[in-house]
C-alpha positions as CSV (number, residue, x, y, z in Angstrom):
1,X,116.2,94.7,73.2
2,X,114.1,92.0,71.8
3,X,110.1,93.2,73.6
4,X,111.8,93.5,77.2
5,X,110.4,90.5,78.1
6,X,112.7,88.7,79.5
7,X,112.7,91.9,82.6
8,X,108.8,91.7,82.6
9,X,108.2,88.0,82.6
10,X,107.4,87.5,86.1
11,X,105.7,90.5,86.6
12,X,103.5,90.6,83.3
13,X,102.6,86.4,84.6
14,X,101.9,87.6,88.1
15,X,99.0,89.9,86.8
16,X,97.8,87.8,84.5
17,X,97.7,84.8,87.1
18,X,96.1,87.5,89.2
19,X,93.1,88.6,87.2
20,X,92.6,84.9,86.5
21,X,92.4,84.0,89.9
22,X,89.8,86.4,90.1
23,X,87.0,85.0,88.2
24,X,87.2,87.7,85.4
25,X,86.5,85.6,82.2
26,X,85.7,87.6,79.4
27,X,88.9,88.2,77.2
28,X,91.0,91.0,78.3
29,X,94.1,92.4,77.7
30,X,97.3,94.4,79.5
31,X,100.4,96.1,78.9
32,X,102.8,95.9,81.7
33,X,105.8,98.5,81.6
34,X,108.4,99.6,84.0
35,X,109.5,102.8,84.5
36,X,107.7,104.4,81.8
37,X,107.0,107.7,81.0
38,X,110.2,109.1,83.4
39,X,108.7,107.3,86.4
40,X,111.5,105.9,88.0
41,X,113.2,102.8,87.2
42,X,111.2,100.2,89.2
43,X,107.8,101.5,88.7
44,X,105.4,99.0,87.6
45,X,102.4,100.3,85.0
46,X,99.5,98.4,84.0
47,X,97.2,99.8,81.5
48,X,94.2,96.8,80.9
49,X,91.9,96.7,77.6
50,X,89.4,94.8,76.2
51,X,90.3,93.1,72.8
52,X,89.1,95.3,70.7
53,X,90.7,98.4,72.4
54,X,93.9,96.6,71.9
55,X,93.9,96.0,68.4
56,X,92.7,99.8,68.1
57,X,96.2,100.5,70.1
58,X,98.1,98.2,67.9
59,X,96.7,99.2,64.5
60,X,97.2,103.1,65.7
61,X,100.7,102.3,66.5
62,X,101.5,100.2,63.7
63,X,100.9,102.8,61.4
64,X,102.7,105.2,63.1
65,X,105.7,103.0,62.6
66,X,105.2,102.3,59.5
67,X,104.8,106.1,58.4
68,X,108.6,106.2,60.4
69,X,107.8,108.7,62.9
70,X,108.7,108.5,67.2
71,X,107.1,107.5,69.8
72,X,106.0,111.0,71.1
73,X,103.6,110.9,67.4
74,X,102.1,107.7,68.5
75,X,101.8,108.4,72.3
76,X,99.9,111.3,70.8
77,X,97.9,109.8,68.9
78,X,96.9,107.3,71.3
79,X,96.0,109.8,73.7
80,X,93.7,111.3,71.7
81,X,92.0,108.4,70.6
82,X,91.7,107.2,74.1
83,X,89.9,110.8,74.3
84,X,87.7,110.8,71.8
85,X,86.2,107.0,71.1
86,X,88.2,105.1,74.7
87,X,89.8,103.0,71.7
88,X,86.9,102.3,70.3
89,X,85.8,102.5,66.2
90,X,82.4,104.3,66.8
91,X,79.9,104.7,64.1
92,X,78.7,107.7,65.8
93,X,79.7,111.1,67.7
94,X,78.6,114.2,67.5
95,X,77.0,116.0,64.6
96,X,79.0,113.8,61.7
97,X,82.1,112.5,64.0
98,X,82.8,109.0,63.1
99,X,85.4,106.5,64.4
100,X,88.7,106.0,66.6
101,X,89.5,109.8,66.5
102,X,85.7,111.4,65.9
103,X,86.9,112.6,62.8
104,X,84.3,114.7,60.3
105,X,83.5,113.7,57.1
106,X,82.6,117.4,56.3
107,X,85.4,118.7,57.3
108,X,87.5,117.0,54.8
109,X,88.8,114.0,56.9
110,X,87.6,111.5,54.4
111,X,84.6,109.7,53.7
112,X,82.3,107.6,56.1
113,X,83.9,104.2,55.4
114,X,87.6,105.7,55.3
115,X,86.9,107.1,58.7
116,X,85.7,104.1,59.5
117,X,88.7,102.1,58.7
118,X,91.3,102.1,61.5
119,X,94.0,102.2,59.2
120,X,93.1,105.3,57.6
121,X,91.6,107.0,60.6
122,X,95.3,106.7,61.9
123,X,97.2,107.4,58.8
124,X,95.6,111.3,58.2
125,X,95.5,112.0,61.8
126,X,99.6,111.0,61.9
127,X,99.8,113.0,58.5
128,X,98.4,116.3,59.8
129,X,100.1,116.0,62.8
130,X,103.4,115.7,61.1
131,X,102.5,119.1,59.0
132,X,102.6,121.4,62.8
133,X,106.0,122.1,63.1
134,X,107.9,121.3,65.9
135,X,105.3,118.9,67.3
136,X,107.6,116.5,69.0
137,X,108.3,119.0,71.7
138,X,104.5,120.6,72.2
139,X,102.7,119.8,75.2
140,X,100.6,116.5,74.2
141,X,97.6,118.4,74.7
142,X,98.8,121.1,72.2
143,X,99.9,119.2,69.4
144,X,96.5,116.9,69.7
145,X,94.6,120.2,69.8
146,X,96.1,121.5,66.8
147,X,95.2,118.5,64.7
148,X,91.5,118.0,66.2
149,X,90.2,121.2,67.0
150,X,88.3,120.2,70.0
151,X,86.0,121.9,72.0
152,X,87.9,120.3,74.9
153,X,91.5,120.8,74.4
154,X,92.3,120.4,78.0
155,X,91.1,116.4,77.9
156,X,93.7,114.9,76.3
157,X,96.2,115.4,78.8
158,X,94.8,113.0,81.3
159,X,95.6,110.2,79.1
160,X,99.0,110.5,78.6
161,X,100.1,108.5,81.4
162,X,98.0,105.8,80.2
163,X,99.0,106.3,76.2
164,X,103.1,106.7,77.4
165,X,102.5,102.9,79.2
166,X,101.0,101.6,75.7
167,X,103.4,103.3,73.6
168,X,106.3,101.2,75.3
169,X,105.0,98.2,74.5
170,X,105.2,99.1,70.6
171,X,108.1,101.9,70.9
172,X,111.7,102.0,70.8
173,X,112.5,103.2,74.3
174,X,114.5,101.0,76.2
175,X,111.4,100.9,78.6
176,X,110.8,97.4,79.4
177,X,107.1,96.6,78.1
178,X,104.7,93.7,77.5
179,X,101.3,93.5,76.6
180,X,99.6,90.3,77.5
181,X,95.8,88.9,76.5
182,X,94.1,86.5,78.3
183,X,90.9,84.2,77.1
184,X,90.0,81.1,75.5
185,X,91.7,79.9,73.2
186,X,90.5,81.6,69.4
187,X,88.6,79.9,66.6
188,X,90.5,79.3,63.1
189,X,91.9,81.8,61.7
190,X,92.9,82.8,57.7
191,X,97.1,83.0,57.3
192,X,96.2,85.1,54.4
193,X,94.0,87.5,56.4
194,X,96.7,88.3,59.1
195,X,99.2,88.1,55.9
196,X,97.1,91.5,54.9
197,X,96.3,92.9,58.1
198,X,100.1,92.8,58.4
199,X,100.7,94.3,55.4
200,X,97.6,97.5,55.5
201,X,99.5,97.9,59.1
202,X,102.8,98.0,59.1
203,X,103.3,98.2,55.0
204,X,105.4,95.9,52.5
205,X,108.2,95.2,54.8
206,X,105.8,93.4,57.5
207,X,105.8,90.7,55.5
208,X,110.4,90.6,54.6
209,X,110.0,93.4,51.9
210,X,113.0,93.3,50.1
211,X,115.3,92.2,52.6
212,X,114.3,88.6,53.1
213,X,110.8,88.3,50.2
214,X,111.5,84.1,50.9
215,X,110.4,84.4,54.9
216,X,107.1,85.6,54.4
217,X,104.1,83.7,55.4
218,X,107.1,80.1,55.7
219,X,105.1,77.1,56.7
220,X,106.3,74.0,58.7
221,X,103.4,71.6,58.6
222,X,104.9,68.8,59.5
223,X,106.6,70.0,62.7
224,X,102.9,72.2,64.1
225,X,99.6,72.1,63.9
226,X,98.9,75.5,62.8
227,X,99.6,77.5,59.7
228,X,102.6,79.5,60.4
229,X,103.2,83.0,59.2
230,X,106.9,83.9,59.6
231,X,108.0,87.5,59.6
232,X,111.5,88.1,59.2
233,X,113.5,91.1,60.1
234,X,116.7,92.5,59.3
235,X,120.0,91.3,61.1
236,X,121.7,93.7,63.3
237,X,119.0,96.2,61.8
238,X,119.7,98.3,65.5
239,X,116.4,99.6,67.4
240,X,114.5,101.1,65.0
241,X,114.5,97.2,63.8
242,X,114.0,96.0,66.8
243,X,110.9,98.7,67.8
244,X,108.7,97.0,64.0
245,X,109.5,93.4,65.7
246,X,108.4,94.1,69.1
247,X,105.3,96.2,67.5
248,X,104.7,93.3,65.0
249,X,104.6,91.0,67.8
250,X,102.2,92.7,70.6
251,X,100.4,93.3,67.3
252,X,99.4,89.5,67.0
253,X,98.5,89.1,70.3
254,X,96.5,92.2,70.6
255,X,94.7,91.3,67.3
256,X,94.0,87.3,68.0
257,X,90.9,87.1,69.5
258,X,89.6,88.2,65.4
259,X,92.3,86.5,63.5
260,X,92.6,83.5,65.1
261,X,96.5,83.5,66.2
262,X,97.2,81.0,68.3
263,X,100.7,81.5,68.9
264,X,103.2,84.3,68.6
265,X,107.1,83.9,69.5
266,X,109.7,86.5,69.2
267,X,113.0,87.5,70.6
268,X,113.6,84.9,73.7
269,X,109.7,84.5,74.7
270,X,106.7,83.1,73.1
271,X,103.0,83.5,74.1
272,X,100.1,80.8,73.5
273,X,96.6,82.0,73.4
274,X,94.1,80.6,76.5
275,X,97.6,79.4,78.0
276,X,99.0,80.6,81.5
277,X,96.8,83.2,81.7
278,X,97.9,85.0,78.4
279,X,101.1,85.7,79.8
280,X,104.6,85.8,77.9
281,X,107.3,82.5,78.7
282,X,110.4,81.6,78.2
283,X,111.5,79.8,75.8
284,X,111.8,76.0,75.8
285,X,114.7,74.3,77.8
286,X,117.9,73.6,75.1
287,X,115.3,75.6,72.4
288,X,114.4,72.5,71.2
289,X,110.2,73.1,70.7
290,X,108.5,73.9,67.1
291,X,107.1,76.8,68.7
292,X,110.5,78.5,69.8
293,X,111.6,81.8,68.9
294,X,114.0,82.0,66.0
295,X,116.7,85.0,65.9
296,X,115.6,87.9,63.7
297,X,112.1,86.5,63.4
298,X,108.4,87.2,64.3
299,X,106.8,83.9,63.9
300,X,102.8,84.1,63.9
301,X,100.8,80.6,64.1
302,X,97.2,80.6,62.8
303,X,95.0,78.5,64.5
304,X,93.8,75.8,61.5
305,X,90.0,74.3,60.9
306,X,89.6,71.1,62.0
């Protein structure tokens, strides 16, 4: 089910139209889902962010993926480090805690700047967490515990709602998710940069791995503006395929405020950045715009200089 989006459209653009109309205009983001978490069907969830929260999110997930593991590991993860930093990469905490999770340098979690790197904050925590057996089926609250050793073990659990409502938006539940980001327009961006971001995130296959090595980082100059970086995916590669598109593409969005991404299209929808309120559309009429989605593709477009 290529993002969901085309059940969430009018919903995810009525929120976004909403906190426009509002006045709020610093950047923010949201992730829209229906139904999550067991709720039933036609529940509506919102879960809202800054930007930086929500390229903590995607980068935590992301990795997650890319490591293989379900949805219960990330909405784990992101519970806890909506516990311990609210999604943010702290250079402080208590006694030696650093970053998204707190972890300690002296208790063997890595060094400063490793804890400091999203990437590898996420990858040991998801790597201890896969050593406790049976941690799919622990309470949230247990299986975080066992990996963190908090004094608080009890916290976690109030952010599960929250963290089940962002893992739908990267996960391969046939909950219908979207997770929008509102603000101006971004400044120019680097295609190589989100070309490696892409790649520390999600691995080798972000960028077509073996499958399809000609797709990565495809430019069309002539037919738009920005630098394009195209990510394709396998054909008729089932959910777990269609769970690294969806992630890949809520990954853009969440992370172009710093990257510069000015566009991002996938499955039948694409989103522009300081457009419509930052929500997902359609696409074009007759598919017929540069900017379209293209089957079994992720196509990210880079803002340019000048």
């Amino acid at each position: 089910m290529a993002l969901g989006l085309a059940v969430l459209l009018a919903v995810a653009g009525y929120f976004a139209v909403q906190r426009s109309s509002t006045g709020g205009g610093a950047p923010y983001c949201t992730v829209t889902a229906t139904g999550a978490g067991g709720t039933s069907p036609g529940t509506v969830q919102t879960y809202e962010m800054t930007p930086e929260q929500a390229a903590n999110a995607a980068t935590i997930a992301a990795v997650g993926i890319s490591k293989g593991l379900p949805d219960r590991a990330v909405t784990i993860a992101l519970a806890t480090a909506m516990q311990e930093s609210a999604l943010r990469n702290l250079d402080h905490g208590d006694r030696d805690s650093l970053g998204l999770f707190q972890q300690r340098p002296s208790q063997g979690w890595g060094t400063p700047e490793q804890i400091m790197d999203p990437v590898y904050s996420a990858g040991i925590f998801y790597d201890r967490l896969a050593e406790i057996k049976g941690y799919t089926r622990l309470p949230l609250t247990v299986a975080a515990q066992k990996v963190q050793l908090s004094g608080f073990p009890q916290a976690y659990a109030k952010h599960e709602p929250d963290a089940t409502v962002l893992t739908a938006a990267f996960g391969e539940s046939a909950t219908p998710a979207t997770l929008t980001c509102s603000g101006p327009a971004p400044q120019p961006g680097d295609p190589e940069k989100v070309r490696s971001e892409l790649t520390r995130a999600f691995g080798k296959e972000a960028l077509g791995g073996a499958h399809a090595p000609a797709a990565a980082g495809r430019a069309k100059p002539g037919a738009v503006p920005e630098a394009e970086v195209s990510l394709r995916l396998r054909k008729d590669g089932g959910p777990g395929e269609a769970r690294r598109g969806r992630a890949m593409a809520h990954w853009a969005v969440a992370r172009s405020n710093e990257l510069g991404v000015a566009r991002v299209s996938y499955g039948t929808s694409r989103w522009t950045a300081g457009d419509d309120g930052g929500a997902w559309r359609p696409r074009s009429a007759g598919g017929t715009d540069p900017y379209d989605p293209a089957p079994d593709e992720v196509r990210i477009f880079v803002a340019r200089r000048g």
